[in-house]
GUBA-499014 format. One line per 8 residues: number of its first residue (from 1); their letters; for each residue x, z, y of N, C-alpha, C, O, CB. Coordinates in pm, whole numbers, plus 50000, padded with zeros to 5 digits. Atoms other than C-alpha are relative to their C-alpha. Glycine has a CB too. Layout:
N
NUM) a) X:Z:Y:X:Z:Y:X:Z:Y:X:Z:Y:X:Z:Y ~ ...
# end
This chain:
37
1) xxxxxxxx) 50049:49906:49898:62071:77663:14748:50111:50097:50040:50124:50120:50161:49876:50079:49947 ~ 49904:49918:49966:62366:77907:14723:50101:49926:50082:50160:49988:50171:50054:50060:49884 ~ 49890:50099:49936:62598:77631:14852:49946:50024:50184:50002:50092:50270:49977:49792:49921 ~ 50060:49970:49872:62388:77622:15171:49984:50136:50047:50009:50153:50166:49882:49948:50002 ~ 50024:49842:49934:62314:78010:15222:50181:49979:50075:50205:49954:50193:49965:50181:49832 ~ 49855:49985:49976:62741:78024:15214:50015:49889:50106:50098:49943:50180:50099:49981:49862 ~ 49946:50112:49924:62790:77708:15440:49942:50057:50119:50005:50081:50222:49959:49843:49959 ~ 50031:49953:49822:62536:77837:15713:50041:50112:50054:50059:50128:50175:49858:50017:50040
9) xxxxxxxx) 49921:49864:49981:62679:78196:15673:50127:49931:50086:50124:49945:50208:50052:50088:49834 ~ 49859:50031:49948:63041:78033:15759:50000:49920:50143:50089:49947:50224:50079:49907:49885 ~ 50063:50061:49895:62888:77802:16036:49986:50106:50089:50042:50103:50198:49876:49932:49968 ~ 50023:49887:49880:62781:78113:16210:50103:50100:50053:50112:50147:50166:49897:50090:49958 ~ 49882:49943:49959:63085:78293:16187:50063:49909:50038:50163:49981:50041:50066:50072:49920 ~ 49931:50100:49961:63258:78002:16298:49977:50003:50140:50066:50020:50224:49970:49879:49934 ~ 50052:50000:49870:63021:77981:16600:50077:50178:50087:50156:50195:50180:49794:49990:49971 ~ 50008:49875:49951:63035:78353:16669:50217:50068:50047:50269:50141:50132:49892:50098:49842
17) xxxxxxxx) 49845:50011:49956:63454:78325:16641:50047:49930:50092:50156:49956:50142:50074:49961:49916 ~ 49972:50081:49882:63423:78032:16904:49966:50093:50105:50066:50114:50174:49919:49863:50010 ~ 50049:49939:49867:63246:78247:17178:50125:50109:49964:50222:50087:50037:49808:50063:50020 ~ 49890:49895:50006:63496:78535:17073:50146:49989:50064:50212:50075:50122:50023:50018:49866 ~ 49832:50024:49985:63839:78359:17121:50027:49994:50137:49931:49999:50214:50063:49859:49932 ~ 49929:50017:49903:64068:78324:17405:49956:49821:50068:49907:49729:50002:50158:50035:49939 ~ 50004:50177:49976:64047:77967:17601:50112:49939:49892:50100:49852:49806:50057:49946:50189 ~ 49925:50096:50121:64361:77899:17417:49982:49953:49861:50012:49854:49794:50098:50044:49976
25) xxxxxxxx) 50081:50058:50162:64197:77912:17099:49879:49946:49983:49851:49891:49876:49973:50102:49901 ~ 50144:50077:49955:63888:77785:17178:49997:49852:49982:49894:49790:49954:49966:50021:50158 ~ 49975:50136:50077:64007:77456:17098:50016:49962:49835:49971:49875:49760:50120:49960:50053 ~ 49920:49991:50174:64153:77492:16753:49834:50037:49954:49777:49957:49880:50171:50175:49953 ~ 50143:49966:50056:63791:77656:16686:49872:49919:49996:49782:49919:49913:49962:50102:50062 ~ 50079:50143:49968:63600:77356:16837:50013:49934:49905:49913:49922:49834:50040:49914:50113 ~ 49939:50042:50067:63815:77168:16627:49939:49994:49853:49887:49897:49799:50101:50056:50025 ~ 50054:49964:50105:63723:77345:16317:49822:49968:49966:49778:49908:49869:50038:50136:50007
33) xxxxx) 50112:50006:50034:63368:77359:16345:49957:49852:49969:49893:49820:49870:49932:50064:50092 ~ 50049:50100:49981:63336:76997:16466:50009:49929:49855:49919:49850:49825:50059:49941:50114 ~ 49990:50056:50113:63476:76899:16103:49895:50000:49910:49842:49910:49845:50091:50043:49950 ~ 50101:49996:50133:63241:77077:15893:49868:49982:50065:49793:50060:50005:50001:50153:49905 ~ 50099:50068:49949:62929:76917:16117:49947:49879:49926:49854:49814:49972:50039:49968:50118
# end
């Protein structure tokens, strides 16, 4: 259960760092998330 609380926590900051970034980074962050999917 703790594994999951921490994974969807990081998922959301992940998300919430995609809408945040620049276009240029906006890839690299895509990137990232799409892995841990």
């Amino acid at each position: 259960a703790e594994f999951w609380l921490a994974y969807k926590k990081m998922v959301l900051e992940l998300e919430g760092a995609n809408r945040a970034t620049s276009a240029g980074d906006g890839g690299r962050s895509r990137l990232g998330f799409g892995l841990l999917r």
